[in-house]
C-alpha positions in Angstrom: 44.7 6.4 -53.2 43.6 3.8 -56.5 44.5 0.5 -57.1 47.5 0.0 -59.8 45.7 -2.0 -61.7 41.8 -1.2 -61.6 42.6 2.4 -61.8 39.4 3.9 -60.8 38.8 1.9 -58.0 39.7 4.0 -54.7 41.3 1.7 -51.8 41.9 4.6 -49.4 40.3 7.8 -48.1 41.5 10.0 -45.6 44.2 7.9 -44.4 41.6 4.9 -44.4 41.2 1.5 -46.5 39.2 0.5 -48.9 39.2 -3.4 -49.5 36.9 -4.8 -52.2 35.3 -8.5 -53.6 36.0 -9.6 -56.9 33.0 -7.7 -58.4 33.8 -4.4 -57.1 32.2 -4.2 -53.8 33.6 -3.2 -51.0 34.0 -5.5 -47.7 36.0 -3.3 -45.9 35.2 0.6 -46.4 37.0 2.8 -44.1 36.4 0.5 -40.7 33.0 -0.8 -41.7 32.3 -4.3 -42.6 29.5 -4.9 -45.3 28.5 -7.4 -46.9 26.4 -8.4 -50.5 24.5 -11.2 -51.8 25.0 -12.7 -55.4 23.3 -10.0 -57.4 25.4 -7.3 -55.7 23.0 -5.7 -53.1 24.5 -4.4 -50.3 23.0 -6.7 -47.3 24.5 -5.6 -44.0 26.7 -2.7 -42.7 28.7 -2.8 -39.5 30.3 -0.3 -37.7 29.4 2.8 -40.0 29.2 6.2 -38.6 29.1 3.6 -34.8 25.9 2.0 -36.3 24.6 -1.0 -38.1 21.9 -1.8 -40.6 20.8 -5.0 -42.4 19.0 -4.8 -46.2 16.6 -6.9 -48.0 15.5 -6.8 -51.8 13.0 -7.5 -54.1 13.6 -9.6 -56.9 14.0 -6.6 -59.3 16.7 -5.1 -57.0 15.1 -2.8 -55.4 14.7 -2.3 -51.8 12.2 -4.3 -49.7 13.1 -3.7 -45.6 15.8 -2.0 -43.5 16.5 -2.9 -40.1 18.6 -0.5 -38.2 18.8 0.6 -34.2 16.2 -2.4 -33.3 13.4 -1.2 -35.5 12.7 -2.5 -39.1 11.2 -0.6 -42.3 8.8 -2.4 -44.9 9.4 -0.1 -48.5 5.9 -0.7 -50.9 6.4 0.1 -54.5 4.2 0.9 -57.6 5.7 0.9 -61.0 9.3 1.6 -59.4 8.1 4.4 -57.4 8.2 4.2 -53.2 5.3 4.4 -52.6 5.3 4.1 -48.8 7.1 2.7 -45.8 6.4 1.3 -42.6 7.9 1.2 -39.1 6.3 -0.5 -36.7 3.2 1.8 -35.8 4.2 5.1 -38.0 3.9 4.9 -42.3 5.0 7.4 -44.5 3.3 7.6 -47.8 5.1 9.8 -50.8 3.0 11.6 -53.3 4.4 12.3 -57.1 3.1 14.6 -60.0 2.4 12.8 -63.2 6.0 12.5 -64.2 6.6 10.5 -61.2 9.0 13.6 -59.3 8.1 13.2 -55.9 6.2 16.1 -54.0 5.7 15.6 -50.8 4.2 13.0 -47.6 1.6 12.4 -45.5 2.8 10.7 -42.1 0.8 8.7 -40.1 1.4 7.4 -36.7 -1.3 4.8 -35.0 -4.9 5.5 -35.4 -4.1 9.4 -35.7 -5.8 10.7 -38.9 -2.7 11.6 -41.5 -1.0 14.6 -41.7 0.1 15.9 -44.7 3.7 17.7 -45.7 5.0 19.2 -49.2 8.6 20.1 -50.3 10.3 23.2 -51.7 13.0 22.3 -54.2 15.3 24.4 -55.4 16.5 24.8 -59.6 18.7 21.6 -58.8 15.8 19.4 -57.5 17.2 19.3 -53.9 14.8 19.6 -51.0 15.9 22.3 -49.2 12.3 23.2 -47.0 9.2 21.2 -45.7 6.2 22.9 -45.2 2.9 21.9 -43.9 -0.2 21.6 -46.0 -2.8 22.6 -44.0 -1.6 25.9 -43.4 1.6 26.3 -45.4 3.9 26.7 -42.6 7.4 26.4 -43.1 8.1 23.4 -40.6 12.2 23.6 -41.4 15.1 23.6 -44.0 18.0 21.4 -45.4 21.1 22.6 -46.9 23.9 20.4 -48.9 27.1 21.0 -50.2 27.8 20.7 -54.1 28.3 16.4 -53.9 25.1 16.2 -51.5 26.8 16.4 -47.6 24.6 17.4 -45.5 25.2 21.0 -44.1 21.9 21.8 -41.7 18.6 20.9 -40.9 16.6 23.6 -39.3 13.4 23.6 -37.6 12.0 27.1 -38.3 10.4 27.9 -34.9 10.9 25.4 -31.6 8.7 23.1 -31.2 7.1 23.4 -34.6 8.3 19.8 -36.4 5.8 17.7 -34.0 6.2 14.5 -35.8 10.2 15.0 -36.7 9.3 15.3 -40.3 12.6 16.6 -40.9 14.4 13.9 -39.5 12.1 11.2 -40.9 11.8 12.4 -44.4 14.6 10.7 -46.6 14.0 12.8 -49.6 17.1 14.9 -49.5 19.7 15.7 -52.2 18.7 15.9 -55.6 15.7 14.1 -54.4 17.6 11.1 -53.7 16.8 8.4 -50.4 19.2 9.6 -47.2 20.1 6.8 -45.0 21.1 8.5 -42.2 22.7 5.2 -40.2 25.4 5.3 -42.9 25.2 8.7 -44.5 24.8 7.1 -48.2 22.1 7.9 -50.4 20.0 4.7 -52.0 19.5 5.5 -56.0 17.7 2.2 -56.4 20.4 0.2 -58.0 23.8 1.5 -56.0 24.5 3.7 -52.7 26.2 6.6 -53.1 29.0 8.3 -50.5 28.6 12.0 -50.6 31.6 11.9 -48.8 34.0 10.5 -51.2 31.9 11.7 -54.0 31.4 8.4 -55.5 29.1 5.2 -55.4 30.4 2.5 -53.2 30.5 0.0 -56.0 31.3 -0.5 -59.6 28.5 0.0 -62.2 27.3 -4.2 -62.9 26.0 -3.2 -66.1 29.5 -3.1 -67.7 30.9 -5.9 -65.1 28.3 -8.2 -67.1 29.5 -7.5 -70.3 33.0 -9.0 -71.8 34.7 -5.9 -71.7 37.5 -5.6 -69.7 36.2 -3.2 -67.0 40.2 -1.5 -66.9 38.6 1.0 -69.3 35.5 2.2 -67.2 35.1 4.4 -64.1 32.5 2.1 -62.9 32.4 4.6 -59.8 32.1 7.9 -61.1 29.1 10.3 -59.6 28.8 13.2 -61.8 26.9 16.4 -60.1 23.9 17.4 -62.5 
């Protein structure tokens, strides 16, 4: 169901509400709590999915840490690009080809020497398999629907993803950053719900402007 009067904005999915602040950000989204701080990043989620997770940012917007399940994640950029992140004792590091499309990453856990993954991407830019690079072993798969659900994740042989690359890798969809405490992919600026098929709040490039915002879908995901 939409709202009468901000037509776009969805207030109920699946028999659940959808309650929102004056900017176009939800507070209340289908029995989660979240809240946002006065540049519109979503800070803190509650009761998503039965988990929780807390957000930090940079200046620029872009992530800085997550804290979810007790453990927190430092994010290092270059240049806009994730370069790496770090939890507690383990640090993923992401590798890119000159036009900045990432290719794959090196894990790292302790004082163990790095090991080193790349991805197979299908026509679409999805990750569907991780392989490793020393050998080019197929380590496992992932498969999405059309709007970027996840269907599988398959380890090709037992016992073969050691590290739980699979699992720990957050490249997914169309490339994008999986959360997978709340099932919403990170596209730097907004979080988007594969679920509903939309982001999770209204574009603030038009909310900035004078326009009435009655006009826009500020919400709209369109598949690529």
């Amino acid at each position: 169901a939409y709202d009468s009067v901000w037509k776009d904005k969805l207030i109920s999915y699946d028999g659940k509400g959808i309650t929102y602040d004056a900017m176009g950000n939800p507070t209340n989204y289908m029995g989660a709590s979240m809240t946002w701080d006065v540049k519109g990043n979503l800070t803190c989620v509650s009761g998503r999915n039965g988990k929780s997770a807390a957000y930090t940012y940079l200046s620029d917007g872009q992530r800085y840490t997550k804290t979810t399940g007790g453990k927190t994640t430092a994010y290092l950029y270059n240049n806009g690009l994730l370069l790496s992140e770090t939890t507690g004792n383990e640090v993923i590091n992401y590798y890119y080809d000159s036009d900045g499309t990432v290719l794959g990453i090196g894990y790292k856990k302790g004082t163990n020497d790095e090991k080193h993954y790349f991805f197979e991407k299908n026509a679409f830019g999805d990750v569907i398999a991780v392989y490793r690079n020393s050998d080019s072993v197929l380590i496992g798969t992932y498969e999405y629907d059309l709007w970027g659900n996840p269907v599988s994740v398959k380890e090709a042989a037992d016992g073969r993803d050691t590290d739980g690359i699979l699992g720990k890798n957050p490249f997914r969809y169309r490339c994008y950053y999986y959360d997978t405490e709340t099932g919403f992919y990170y596209l730097n600026s907004r979080y988007y719900d594969p679920q509903i098929r939309r982001f999770i709040s209204a574009d603030d490039r038009i909310l900035k402007t004078e326009e009435s915002v009655k006009g826009y879908n500020l919400f709209s995901y369109w598949v690529v």
